[in-house]
C-alpha positions in Angstrom: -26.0 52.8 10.0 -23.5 51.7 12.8 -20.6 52.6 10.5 -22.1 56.4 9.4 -22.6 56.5 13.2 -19.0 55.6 14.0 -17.8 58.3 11.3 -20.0 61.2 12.5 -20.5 60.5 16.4 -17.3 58.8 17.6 -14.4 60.5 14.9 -13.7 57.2 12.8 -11.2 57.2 9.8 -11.1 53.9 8.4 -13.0 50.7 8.4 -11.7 47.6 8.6 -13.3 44.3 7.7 -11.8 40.5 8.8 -12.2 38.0 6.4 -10.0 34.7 5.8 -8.0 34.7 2.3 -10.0 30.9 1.8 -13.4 32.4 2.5 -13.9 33.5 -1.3 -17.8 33.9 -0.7 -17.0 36.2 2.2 -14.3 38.4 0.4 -16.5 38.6 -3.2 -19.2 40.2 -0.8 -17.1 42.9 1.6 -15.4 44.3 -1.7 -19.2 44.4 -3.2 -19.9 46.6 -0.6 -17.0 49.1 -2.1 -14.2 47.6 0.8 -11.0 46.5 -0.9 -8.2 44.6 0.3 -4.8 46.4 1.5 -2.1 44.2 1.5 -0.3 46.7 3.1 -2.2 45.6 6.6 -1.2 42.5 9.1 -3.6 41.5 11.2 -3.3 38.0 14.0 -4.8 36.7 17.0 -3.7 34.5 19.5 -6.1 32.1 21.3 -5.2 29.0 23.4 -4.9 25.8 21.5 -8.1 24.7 23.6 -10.5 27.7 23.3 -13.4 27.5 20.8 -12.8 28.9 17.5 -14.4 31.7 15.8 -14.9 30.2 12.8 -17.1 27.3 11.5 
């Protein structure tokens, strides 16, 4: 629902979906839900060395 809302209230184009090359589970379910991977696309970020991570 958030994403139809994005498309039709707010003007998106794309989606885009993060999801680490080793998280197999992950990436099996975002291109069951019709996404698929562009290699095309380089995304990073930058945290400091001390900072909690994002992932588990």
């Amino acid at each position: 629902m958030m994403v139809v809302a994005a498309f039709r209230d707010l003007g998106a184009s794309h989606v885009y979906e993060l999801v680490s090359a080793a998280n197999e589970v992950s990436r099996r379910m975002v291109e069951a839900c019709g996404l698929r991977h562009a290699p095309d696309l380089v995304c990073g970020l930058a945290t400091r060395e001390q900072a909690a991570r994002f992932t588990r």
